[in-house]
C-alpha positions as CSV (number, residue, x, y, z in Angstrom):
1,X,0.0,0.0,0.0
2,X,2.9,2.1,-1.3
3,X,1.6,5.7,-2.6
4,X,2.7,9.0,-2.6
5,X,1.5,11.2,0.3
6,X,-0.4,14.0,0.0
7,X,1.9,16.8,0.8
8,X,4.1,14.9,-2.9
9,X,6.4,13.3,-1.2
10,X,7.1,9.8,-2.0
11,X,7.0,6.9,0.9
12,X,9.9,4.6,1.1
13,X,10.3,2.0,-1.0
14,X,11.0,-1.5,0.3
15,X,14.0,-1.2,-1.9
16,X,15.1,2.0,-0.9
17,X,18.7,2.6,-2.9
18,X,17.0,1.7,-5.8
19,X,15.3,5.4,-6.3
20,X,19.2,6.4,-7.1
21,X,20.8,9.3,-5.3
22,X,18.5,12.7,-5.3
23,X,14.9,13.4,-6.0
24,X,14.4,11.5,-8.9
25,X,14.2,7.5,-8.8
26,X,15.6,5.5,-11.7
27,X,12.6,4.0,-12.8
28,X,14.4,0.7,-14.7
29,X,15.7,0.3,-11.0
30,X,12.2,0.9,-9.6
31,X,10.2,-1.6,-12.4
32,X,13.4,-4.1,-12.0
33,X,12.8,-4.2,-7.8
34,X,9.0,-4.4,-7.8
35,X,9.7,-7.4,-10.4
36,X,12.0,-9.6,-8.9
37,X,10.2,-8.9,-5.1
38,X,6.9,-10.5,-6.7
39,X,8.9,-13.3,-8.1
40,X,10.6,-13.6,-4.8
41,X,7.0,-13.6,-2.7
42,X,6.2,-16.6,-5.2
43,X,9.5,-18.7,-4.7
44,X,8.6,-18.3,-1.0
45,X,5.4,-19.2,-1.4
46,X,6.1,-22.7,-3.4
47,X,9.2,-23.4,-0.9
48,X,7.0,-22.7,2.5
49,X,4.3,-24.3,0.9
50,X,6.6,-27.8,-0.2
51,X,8.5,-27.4,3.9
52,X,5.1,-27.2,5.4
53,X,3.4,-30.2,3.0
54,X,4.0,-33.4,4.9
55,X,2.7,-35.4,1.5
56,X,1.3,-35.0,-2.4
57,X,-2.5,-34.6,-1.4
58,X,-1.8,-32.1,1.9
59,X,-0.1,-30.2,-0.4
60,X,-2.1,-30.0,-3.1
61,X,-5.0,-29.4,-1.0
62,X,-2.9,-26.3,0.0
63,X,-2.5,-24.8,-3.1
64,X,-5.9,-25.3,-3.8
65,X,-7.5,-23.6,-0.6
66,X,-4.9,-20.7,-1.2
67,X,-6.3,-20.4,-4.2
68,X,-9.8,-20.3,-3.3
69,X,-8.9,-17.4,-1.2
70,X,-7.2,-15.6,-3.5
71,X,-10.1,-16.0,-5.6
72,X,-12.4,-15.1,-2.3
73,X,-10.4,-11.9,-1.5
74,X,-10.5,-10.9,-5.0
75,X,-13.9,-11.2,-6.1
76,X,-15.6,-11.3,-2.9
77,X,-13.8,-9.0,-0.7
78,X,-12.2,-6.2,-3.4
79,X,-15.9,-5.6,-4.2
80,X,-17.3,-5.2,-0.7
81,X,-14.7,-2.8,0.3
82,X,-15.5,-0.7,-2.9
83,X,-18.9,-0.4,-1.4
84,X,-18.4,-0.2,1.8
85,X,-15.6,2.5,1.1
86,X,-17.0,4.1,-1.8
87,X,-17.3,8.1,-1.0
88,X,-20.7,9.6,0.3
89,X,-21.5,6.8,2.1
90,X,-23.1,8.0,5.7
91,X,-20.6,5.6,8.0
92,X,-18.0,5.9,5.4
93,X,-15.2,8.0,8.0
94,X,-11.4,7.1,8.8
95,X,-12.3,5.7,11.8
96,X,-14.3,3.0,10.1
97,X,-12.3,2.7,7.6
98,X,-8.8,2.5,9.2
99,X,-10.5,0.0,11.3
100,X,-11.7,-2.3,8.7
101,X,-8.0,-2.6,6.6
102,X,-6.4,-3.6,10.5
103,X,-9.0,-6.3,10.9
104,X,-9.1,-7.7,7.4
105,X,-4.9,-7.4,7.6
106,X,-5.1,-9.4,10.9
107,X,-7.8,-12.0,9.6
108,X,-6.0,-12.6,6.2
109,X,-2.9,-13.0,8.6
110,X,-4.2,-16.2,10.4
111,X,-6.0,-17.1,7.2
112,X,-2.5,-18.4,5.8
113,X,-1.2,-19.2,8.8
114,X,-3.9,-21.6,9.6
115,X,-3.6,-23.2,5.6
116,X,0.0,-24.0,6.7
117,X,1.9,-20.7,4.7
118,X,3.0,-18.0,6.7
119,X,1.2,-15.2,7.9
120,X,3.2,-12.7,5.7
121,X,1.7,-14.2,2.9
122,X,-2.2,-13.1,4.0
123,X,-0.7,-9.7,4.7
124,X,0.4,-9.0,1.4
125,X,-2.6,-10.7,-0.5
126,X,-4.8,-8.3,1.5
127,X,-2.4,-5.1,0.5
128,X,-2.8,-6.2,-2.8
129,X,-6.7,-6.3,-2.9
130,X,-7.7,-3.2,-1.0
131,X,-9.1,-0.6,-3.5
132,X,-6.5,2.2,-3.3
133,X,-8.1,4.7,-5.7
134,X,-11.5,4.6,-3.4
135,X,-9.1,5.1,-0.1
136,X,-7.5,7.6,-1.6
137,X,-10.7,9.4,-2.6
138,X,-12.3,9.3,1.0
139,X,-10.1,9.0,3.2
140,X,-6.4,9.7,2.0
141,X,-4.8,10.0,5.4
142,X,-5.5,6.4,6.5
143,X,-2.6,5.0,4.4
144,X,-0.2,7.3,5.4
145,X,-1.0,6.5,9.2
146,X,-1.2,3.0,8.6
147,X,2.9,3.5,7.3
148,X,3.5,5.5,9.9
149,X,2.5,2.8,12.3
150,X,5.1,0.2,9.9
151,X,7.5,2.2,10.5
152,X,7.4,2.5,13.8
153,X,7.3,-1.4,14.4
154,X,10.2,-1.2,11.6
155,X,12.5,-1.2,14.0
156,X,11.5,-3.9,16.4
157,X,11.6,-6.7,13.3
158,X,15.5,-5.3,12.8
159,X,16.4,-6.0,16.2
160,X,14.8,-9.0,16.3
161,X,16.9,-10.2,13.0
162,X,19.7,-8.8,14.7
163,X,19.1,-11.1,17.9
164,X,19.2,-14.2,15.3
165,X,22.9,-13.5,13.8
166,X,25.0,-15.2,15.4
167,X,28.5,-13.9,14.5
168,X,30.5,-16.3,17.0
169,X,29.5,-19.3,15.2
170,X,30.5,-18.6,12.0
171,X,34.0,-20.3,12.5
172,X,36.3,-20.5,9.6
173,X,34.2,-23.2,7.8
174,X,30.9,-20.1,7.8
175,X,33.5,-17.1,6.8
176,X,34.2,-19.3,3.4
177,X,30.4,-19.9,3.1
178,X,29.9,-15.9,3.8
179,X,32.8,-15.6,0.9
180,X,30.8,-17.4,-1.5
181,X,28.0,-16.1,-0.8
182,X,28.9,-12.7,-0.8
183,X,30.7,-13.1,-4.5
184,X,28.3,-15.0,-5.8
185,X,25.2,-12.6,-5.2
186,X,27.3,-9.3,-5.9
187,X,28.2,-11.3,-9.5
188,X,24.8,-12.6,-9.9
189,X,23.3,-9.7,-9.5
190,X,25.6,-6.7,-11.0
191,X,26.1,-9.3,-14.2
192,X,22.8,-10.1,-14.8
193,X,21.8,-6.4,-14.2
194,X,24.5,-4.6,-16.0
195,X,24.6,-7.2,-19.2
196,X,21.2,-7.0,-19.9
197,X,21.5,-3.0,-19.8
198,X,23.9,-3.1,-22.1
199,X,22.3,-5.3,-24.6
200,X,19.2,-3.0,-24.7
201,X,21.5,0.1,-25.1
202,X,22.5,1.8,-22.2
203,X,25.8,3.0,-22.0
204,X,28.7,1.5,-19.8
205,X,28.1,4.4,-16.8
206,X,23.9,3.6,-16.7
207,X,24.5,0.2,-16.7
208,X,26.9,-0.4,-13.9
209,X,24.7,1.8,-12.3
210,X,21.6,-0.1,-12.5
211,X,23.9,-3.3,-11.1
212,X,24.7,-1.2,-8.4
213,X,21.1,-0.9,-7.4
214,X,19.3,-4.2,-8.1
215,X,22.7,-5.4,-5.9
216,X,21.3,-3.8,-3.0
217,X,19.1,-6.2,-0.9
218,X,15.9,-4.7,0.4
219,X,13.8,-5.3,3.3
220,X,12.1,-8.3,1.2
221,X,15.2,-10.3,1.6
222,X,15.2,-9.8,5.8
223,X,11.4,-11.1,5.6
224,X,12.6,-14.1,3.4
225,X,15.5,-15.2,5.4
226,X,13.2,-14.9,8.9
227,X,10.8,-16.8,7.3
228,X,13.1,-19.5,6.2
229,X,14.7,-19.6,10.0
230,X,11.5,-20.4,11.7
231,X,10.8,-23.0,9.0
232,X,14.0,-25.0,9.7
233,X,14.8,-24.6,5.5
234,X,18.1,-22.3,6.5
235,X,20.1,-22.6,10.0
236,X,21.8,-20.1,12.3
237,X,24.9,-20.2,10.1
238,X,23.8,-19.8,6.8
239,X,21.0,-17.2,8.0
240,X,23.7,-14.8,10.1
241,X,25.8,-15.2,6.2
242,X,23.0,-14.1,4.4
243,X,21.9,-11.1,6.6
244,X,25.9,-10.2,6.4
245,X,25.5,-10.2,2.7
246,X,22.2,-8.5,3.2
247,X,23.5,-5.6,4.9
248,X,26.8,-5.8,2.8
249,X,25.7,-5.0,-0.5
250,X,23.2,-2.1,0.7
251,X,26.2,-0.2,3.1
252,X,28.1,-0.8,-0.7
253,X,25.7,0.7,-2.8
254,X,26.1,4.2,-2.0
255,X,29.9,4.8,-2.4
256,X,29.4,2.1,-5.2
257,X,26.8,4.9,-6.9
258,X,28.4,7.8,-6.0
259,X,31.6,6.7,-7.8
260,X,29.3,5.7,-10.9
261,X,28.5,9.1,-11.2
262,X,31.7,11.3,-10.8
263,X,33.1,9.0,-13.7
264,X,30.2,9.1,-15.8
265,X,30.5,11.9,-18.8
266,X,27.6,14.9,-18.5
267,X,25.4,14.3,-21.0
268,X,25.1,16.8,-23.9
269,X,22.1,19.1,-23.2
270,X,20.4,20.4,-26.8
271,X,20.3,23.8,-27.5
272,X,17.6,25.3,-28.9
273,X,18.6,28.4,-29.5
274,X,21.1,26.9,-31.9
275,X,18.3,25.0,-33.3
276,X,16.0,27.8,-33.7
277,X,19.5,30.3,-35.7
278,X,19.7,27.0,-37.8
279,X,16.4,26.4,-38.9
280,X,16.1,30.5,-39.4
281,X,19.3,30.2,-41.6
282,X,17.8,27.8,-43.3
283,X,15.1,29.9,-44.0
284,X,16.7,32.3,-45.2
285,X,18.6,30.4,-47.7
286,X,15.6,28.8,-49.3
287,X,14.0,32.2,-49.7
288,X,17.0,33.6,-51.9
289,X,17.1,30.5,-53.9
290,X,13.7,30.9,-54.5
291,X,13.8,34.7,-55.5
């Protein structure tokens, strides 16, 4: 529930760096975050959904429940919140209607954490449903205060993944795993970012720039890796290398960007007072030929 506040400013994006350095965002960057963190909510999805599964028909009766609720949510509860949100109506107030999005956020919560996924998953399937153009409409400030309560809590969930790193008992057997995994997801993501730049046509400077950025891991990733933790799928070593690696590559981006940019050429800014003498010039020279 991501939307710019009414005063213009934009919230923060879960992938923060990614809006580049200054006012304006990069929106490749932007697009390229919001893409690969649905793809990541779906590879979570299938691997809590295959850790939770204790056979072929528990899980397939699973998917099949999700999806009914999914379905449910979309067609069943999109629609009533329309109405019940819609503007004019006599209880329609922020009260009510701040009320309403913590209730259905709790209840779609426990929904998924009673099929067997994790709550996280109910969360965002409710964000996703909730008819932001008819908030927005009546009751604008809701949103906002419902972020400003996130951010608040923000906090608490880093200090709580802080409490589950457990430096100590890396050893040297976790440094080499935090090695590899540090080189393999700076290469795997700069690469993959910076290549396919290049082969669409951006120059050398904007495309190790927008590997710079995707590099940087967003809060997503923190969620993902807690979530994998209390599953049992990743243990306390290979969870305190990925939150190093986490952290790593977003303290890097900065510097990382800010060197990008001192080296990168200006970029030629058109004239068009030039353009305007030339196109008078030519003009002018048409007219004698023509006399």
């Amino acid at each position: 529930m991501h939307r710019p506040r009414r005063n213009g400013s934009r919230p923060q994006h879960p992938h923060r760096p990614v809006t580049g350095r200054g006012p304006t965002p990069n929106p490749a960057a932007v697009a390229c975050a919001d893409i690969q963190d649905f793809l990541a909510w779906v590879l979570l999805a299938v691997v809590v959904a295959l850790a939770q599964s204790t056979g072929g028909w528990p899980l397939a009766r699973m998917v099949l429940v999700s999806v009914g609720l999914l379905l449910f949510l979309w067609y069943a509860v999109r629609p009533g919140l329309m109405w019940l949100f819609a503007p004019g109506r006599p209880w329609s107030n922020r009260a009510l209607i701040h009320a309403v999005l913590v209730v259905g956020l709790l209840l779609c919560a426990w929904a998924t954490q009673a099929l067997g996924l994790h709550a996280v998953f109910g969360a965002f399937a409710f964000g996703v449903i909730v008819p932001r153009a008819t908030i927005d409409s009546t009751a604008p400030e809701v949103p906002e205060r419902i972020e400003q309560t996130s951010l608040f809590l923000l906090p608490v969930f880093f200090m709580v993944t802080g409490l589950s790193v457990n430096l100590k008992a890396l050893g040297g057997q976790g440094l080499l795993i935090l090695a590899a995994v540090l080189v393999t997801a700076c290469f795997g993501k700069f690469a993959g970012a910076a290549g396919a730049a290049r082969l669409t046509g951006a120059t050398g400077s904007e495309a190790a720039a927008l590997g710079v950025l995707l590099n940087a891991r967003g809060l997503t990733e923190l969620v993902i890796l807690n979530v994998g933790l209390s599953l049992g799928v990743l243990d306390s070593r290979l969870f305190t290398a990925m939150v190093v690696m986490a952290v790593a590559t977003t303290v890097m981006t900065g510097p990382l960007l800010d060197r990008f940019h001192r080296a990168a050429p200006p970029r030629p800014v058109p004239d068009d007072g030039a353009e305007q003498r030339r196109t008078g010039q030519d003009l002018v020279t048409v007219r004698k030929e023509t006399s």
